[in-house]
Each structure stands twice: as structure tokens, then as C-alpha cells.
C-alpha positions as CSV (number, residue, x, y, z in Angstrom):
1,X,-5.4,-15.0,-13.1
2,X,-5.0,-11.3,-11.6
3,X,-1.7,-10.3,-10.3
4,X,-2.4,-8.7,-7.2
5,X,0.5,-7.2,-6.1
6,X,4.5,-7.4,-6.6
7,X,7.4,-6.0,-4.7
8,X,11.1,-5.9,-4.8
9,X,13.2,-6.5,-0.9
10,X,14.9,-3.9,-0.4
11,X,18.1,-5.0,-1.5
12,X,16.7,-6.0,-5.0
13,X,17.5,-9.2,-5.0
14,X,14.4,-10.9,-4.6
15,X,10.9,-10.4,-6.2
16,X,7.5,-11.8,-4.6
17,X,4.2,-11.8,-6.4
18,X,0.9,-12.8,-5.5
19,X,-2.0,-14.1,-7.9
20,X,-5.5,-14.9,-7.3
21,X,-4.5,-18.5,-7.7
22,X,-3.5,-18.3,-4.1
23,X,0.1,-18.9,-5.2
24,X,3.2,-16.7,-4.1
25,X,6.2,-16.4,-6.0
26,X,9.7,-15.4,-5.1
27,X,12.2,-15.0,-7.2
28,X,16.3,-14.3,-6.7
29,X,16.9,-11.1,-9.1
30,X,20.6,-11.0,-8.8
31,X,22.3,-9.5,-11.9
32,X,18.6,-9.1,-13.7
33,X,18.6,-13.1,-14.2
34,X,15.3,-13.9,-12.7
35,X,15.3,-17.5,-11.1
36,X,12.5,-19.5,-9.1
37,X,13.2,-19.6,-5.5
38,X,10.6,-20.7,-4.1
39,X,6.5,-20.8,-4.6
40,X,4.2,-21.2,-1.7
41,X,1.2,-22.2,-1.7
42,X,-1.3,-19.5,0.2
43,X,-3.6,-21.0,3.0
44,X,-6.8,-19.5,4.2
45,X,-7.6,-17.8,1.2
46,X,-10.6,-15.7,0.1
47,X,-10.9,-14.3,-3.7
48,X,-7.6,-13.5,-3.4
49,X,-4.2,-12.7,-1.6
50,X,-4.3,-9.0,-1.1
51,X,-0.5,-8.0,0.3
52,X,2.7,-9.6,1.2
53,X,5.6,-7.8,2.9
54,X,9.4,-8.8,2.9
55,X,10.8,-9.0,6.4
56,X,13.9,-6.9,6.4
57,X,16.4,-9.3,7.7
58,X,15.8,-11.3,4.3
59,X,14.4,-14.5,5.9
60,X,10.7,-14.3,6.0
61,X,7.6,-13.1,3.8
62,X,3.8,-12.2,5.1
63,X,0.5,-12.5,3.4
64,X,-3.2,-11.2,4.1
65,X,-6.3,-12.2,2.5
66,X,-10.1,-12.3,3.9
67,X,-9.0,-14.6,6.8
68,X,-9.0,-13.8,10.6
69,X,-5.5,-14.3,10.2
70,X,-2.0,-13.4,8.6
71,X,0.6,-15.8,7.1
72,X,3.9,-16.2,7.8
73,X,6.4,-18.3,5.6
74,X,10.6,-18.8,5.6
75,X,12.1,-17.9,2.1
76,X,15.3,-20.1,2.8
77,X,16.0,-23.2,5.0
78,X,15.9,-26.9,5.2
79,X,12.6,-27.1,6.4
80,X,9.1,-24.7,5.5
81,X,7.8,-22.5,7.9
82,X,4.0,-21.9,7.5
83,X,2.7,-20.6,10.1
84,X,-1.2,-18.8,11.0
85,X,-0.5,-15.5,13.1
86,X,-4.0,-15.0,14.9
87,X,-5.4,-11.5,14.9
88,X,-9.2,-11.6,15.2
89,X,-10.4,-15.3,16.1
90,X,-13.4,-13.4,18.5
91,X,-14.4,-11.4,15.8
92,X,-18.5,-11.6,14.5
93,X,-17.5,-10.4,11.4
94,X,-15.2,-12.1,8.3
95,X,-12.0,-10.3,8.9
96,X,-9.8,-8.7,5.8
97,X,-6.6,-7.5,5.9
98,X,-5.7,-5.1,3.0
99,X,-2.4,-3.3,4.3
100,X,0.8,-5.6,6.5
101,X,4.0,-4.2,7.1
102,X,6.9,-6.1,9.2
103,X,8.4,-3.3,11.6
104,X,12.1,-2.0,10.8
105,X,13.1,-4.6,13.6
106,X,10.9,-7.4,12.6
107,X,10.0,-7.6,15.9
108,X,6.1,-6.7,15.4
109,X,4.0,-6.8,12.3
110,X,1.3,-3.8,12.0
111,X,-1.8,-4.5,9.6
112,X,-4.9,-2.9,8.8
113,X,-7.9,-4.5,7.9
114,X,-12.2,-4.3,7.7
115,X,-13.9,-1.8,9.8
116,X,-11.2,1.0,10.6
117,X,-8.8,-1.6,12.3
118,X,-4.7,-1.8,13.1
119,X,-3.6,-4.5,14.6
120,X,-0.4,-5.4,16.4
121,X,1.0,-8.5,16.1
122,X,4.3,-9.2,18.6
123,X,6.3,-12.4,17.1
124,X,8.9,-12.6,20.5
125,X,5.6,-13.4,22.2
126,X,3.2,-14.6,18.9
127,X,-0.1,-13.0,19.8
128,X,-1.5,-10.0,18.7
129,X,-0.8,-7.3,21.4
130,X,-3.1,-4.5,20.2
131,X,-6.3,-4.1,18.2
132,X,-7.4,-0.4,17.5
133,X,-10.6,1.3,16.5
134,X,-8.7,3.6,14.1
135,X,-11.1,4.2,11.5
136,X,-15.1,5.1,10.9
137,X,-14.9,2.1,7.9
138,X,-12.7,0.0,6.0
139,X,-9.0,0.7,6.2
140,X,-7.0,0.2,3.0
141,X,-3.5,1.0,3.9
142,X,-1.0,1.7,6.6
143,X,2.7,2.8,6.6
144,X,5.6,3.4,8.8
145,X,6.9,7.0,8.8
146,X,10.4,6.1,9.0
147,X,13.1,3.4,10.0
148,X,12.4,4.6,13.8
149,X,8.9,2.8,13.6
150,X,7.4,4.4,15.9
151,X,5.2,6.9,13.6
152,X,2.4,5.1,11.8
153,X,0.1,6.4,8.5
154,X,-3.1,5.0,8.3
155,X,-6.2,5.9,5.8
156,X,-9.3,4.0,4.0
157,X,-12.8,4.4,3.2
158,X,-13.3,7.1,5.4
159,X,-11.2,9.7,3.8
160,X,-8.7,12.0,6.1
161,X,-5.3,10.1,6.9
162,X,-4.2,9.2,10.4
163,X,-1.4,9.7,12.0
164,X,-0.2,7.5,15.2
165,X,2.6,7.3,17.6
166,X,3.1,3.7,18.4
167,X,4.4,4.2,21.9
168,X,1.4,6.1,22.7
169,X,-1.0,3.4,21.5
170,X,-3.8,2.2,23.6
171,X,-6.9,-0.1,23.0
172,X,-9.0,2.1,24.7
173,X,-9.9,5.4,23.5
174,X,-7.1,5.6,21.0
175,X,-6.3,8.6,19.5
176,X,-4.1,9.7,16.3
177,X,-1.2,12.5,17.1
178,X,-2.5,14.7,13.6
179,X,-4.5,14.5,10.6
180,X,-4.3,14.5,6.8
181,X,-7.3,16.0,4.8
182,X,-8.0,17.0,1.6
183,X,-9.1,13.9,-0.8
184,X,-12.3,14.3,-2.0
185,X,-12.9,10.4,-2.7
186,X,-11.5,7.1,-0.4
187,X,-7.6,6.4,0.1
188,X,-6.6,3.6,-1.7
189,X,-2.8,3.5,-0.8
190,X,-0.3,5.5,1.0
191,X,3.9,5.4,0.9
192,X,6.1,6.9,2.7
193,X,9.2,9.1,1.9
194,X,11.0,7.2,4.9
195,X,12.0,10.4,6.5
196,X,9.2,10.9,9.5
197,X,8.0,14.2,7.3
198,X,6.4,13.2,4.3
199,X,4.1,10.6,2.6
200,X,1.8,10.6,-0.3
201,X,-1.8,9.2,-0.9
202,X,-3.5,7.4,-4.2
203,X,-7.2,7.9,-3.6
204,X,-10.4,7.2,-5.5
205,X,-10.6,10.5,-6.2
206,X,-8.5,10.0,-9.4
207,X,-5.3,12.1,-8.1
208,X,-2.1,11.4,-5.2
209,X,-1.6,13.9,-2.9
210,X,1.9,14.8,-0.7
211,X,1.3,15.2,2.5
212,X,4.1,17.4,5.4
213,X,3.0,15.7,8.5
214,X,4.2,19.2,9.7
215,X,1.1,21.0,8.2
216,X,-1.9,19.3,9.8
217,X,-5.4,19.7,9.1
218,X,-7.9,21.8,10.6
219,X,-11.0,20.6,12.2
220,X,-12.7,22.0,9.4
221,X,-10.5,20.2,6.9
222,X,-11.6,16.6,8.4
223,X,-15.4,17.8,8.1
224,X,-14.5,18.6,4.9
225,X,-13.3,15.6,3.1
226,X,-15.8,13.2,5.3
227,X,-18.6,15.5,4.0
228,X,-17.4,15.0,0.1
229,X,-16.4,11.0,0.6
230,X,-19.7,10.6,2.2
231,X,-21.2,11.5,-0.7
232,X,-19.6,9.3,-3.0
233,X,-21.9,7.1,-4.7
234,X,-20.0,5.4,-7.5
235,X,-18.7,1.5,-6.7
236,X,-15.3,2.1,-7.9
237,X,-14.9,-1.7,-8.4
238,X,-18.1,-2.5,-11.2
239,X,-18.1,1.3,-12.2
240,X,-15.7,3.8,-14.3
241,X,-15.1,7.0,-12.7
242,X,-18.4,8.5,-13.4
243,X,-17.4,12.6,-12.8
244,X,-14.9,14.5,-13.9
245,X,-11.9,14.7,-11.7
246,X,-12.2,17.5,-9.6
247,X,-9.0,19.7,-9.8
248,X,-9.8,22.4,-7.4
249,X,-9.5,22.4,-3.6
250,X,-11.6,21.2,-0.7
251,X,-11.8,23.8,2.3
252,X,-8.9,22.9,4.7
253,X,-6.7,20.9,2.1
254,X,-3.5,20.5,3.7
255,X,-1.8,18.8,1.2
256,X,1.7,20.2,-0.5
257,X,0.5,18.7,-4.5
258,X,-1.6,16.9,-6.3
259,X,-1.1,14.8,-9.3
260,X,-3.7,14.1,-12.0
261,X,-3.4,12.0,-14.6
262,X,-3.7,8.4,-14.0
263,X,-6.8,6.2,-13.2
264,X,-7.9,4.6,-10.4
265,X,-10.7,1.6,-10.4
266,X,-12.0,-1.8,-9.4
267,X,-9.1,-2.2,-6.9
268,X,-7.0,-0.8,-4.6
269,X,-4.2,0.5,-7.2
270,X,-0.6,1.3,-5.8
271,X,1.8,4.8,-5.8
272,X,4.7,4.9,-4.0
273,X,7.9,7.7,-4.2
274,X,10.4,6.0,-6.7
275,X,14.0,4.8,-5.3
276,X,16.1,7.1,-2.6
277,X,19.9,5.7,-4.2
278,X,19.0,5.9,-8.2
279,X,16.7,8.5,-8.5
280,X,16.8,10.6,-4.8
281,X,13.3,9.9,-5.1
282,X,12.3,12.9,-7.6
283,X,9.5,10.7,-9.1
284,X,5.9,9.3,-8.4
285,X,4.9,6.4,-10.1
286,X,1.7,4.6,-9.6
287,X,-0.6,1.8,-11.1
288,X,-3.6,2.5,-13.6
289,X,-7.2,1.4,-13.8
290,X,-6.3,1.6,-17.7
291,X,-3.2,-0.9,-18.2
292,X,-0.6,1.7,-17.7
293,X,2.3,2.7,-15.2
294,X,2.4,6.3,-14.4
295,X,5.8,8.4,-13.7
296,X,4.7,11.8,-12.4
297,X,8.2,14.6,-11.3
298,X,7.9,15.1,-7.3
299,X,8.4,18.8,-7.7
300,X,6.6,19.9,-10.6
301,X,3.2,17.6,-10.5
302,X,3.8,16.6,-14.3
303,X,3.5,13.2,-15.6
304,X,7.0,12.5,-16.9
305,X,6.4,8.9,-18.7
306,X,3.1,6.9,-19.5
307,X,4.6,3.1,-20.1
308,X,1.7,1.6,-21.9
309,X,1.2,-1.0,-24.1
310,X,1.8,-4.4,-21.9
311,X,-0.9,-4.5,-19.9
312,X,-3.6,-4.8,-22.7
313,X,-5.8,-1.8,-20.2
314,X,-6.1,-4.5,-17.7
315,X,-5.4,-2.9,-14.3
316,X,-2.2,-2.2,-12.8
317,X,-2.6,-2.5,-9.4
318,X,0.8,-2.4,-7.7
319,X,4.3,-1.3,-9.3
320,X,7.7,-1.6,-8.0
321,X,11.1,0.0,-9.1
322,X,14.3,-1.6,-8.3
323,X,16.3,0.2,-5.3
324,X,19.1,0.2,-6.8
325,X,18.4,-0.8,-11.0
326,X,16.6,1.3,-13.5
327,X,13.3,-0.9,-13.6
328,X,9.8,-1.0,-12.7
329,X,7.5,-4.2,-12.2
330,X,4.2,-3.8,-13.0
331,X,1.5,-6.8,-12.0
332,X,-1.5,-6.5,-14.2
333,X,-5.0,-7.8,-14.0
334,X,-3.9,-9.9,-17.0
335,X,-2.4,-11.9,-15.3
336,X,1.2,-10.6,-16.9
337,X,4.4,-9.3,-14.2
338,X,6.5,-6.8,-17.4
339,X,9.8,-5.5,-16.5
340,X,10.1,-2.0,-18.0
341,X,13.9,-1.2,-18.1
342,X,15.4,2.5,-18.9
343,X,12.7,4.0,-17.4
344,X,14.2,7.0,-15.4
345,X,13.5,10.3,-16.9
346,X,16.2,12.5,-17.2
């Protein structure tokens, strides 16, 4: 069964993974001796679970899938908590959240789904408090700027990234503070540095971007990159990348690098800025359409390590490296979670 994603808390200590065998996994990590916790079975799901967060007080876990609703489930306790979060029950249309976060508080839980939406879910009063018009079509990932909260990254199908103060957020006629353009294919993932400045952005386009939310795009720029991704015709999930990856610029690119050098197909594969404590996050590493997992150097755009081999070129869709321990889990199409250890180039 496909792994579809895997992430360390961030302590380290636990692991949760997620199959298509609507099955989640957690596991306790402590001193690199990996021990069953828990496994809960997923509720509500269709073709498969597609992201889980960690709340960060250690006691709870979230899950998506195709479902008018979100998941939430206790790791710990006498008794199991299972309960269905209702975002969308008035919705005509099936519902799909791709991206979930907790908030830095746990007090709210911010996902985006199908059709450009965030929603806002408050847990104090367990209703969904906002639901936004944020994109033109499906929106694959969104991301808190910083431990503040109150600065959120959106981006999907549509191409430029959004940028949103959440005190500023209303229903109607909602409007983002800034955008991101420069991508000439769909965002599949974006991470944040955790320092209200910058993020970066995997993207169908074959390439991750950094972004400096202080350099903004021009009105031009957005034209630009909705223009080029309107014009994509390739289904990234049946189809290999059918160009060559463009290496040049679009008009109006705002972004600080790009990094070639991995792939990205069939699904909505994973890059994120490697750990603050071990590394002072100086890498890039991603997932790959071709079984690998990518290092790239943050300042230089170089690929540092390939780790191949594992993953029999099954997809890699998500990766994550221990906050504080010189690992990376990779969850592969395969069906396989690999450990790599001494991974940090020098």
C-alpha cells in the first residue's frame, strides 16, 4: 500500500505515518528504538489519507482525506478520542482536504482543501469559524509563517502563492496581504523557515523556489505565472514530465532561488527547509517522483546528496528529518518508511 505521508513531532519523539490502507501509525522514537504506540484506524476515508499534523502540546494528531470533514484522535489516554470536525456539510461538491495544520496554540486548526478553500476550524467552540474563497482552483498546501500564527501561506493549482493575515480574515471579499509569483507549473507543497520572512515552494514545474515575503510580486508577475500554468496540459498524476524543465525566468519572478534536480509526479510530493538546531537549516530536502530523497545547500542551489536505492523509483512523496538527530524518513509509494542515518553533508 502507498505511504502517503510521514512526519516527526517536533520533539522527535514520535513518528506518524499514513497508508492508503486507511491506517495511521505512531510510533515513540526515543533513543532511535522505534516502538508501536498506537494505530488508528482512519474513518471517512476516500482513496486515501492525504495529511496528518501533530498538535504541538503532544496529545492529539489530525487527518484529511476526501471527506467533508477532518479527524481528530488522542495519542495517549485511558480512553480514544475519535472525533469528526465538520467543515463543509452544506457543500454541493465532495470536499478534499490536501493541507491541515494545528495553530501554534492548538487552539484552531487551518486547512485547505478543493476549489481554492481555507477553512478555520475553532476547537474552544468546535465549529468551523471561517471558510474562504482563497484560490481560482484546487489548493494543495497551506503553512503558518511563524510561531506568531497569525501569517498564513497558501498556493495550489492556480500557481502564484498567497499570503494572509489571520486577524484580517473575512468571509466576504477576502483578500491576501502579498503575492508569490514565479512558478511556471502548479504548487504542490510549501514550508516555512518559521521566521515570518521566508518559505519555499515544490511545484509541478520540476524545481522549489525561496520566497522573501519582503519582495512581493508585481501585478504583472501574477499574470505571468497564471498565463504559463494555464497552459499546462500534462496530468502530472498518469503522465512523466513531458518538457524539459524550464531553467530560465518568468517576467516578474520574485523568487530569491531555484533548485532543479529532483522530480515531481503522480502526487503531491513534499520539500521542506531541513532542522533549525542540527543543521541551522542550510539544506533543502524534498521527495522524488523517481524513488529518491533530494538534499539541495540553501545558499548555493546545489544538490548536496541524492539517497537512492530504497525506494525501488517508487515515489517519495513526503520526507522528514529528525529535529534534533541526523536522519531522514522517507514514505514511498512502495509501501516502505527507510530511515537514512548520517545524512548531513558537511
Amino acid at each position: 500500500m502507498p505511504s502517503t505521508t510521514g512526519v516527526y513531532n517536533q520533539e522527535g519523539d514520535r513518528f506518524m505515518s499514513a497508508c492508503q490502507d486507511a491506517k495511521i501509525r505512531i510510533s515513540d522514537t526515543t533513543n532511535g528504538q522505534w516502538r508501536r504506540i498506537k494505530s488508528i484506524n482512519a474513518l471517512d476515508v476516500g482513496w486515501s489519507i492525504l495529511d496528518v499534523d501533530f498538535s504541538h502540546d503532544g496529545n492529539y494528531i489530525i487527518y484529511s482525506s476526501w471527506s467533508q470533514n477532518i479527524h481528530l484522535c488522542n495519542i495517549c489516554g485511558d480512553e480514544d478520542v475519535h472525533q469528526a470536525l465538520f467543515l463543509a456539510p452544506d457543500r454541493p461538491y465532495r470536499t478534499a482536504v490536501f493541507s491541515l495544520r494545528f495553530t501554534p496554540d492548538d487552539s484552531e486548526i487551518i486547512a485547505g482543501a478543493n476549489n481554492g478553500t481555507i477553512f478555520i476550524f475553532d476547537r474552544e467552540r468546535n465549529e468551523r469559524t471561517l471558510m474562504i474563497d482563497a484560490h481560482e482552483d484546487d489548493l494543495s498546501s497551506v503553512c503558518l509563517a511563524s510561531e506568531s500564527g497569525e501569517i498564513i501561506y497558501s498556493g495550489g493549482e492556480d500557481g502564484p502563492i498567497k499570503i494572509w493575515d489571520r486577524r484580517l480574515l473575512r468571509e466576504t471579499n477576502p483578500q491576501p496581504i502579498g503575492q508569490l509569483a514565479g512558478h511556471f507549473d502548479s504548487i504542490t507543497h510549501i514550508d516555512s523557515r518559521q521566521d515570518g520572512r521566508y518559505l519555499l515552494t515544490n511545484s509541478k514545474d520540476q524545481s522549489i523556489k525561496l520566497w522573501d515575503i519582503r519582495k512581493l510580486a508585481t501585478t504583472a508577475g501574477i499574470e505571468a505565472t497564471r498565463r504559463s500554468v494555464s497552459r499546462q496540459d500534462w496530468d502530472y498524476r498518469w503522465h512523466s514530465y513531458v518538457g524539459k524543465v524550464v531553467k530560465k525566468k518568468l517576467p516578474g519572478d520574485c523568487s530569491v532561488m531555484t533548485y532543479y534536480g529532483h522530480s515531481v509526479a503522480r502526487t503531491l510530493i513534499r520539500a521542506r527547509f531541513s532542522p533549525r538546531h542540527t543543521t541551522g537549516q542550510r539544506f533543502i530536502y524534498c521527495g522524488d517522483g523517481m524513488g529518491r530523497v533530494i538534499i539541495y545547500n540553501l545558499l548555493t542551489g546545489q544538490v548536496e546528496r541524492t539517497l537512492d536505492g530504497g525506494h525501488s523509483r517508487e515515489v517519495v512523496r513526503d520526507v522528514s528529518w529528525h529535529p534534533y538527530e541526523n536522519n531522514i524518513v522517507s514514505s514511498g509509494w512502495d509501501g516502505k518508511l527507510l530511515r537514512w542515518g548520517n545524512i548531513r553533508p558537511e
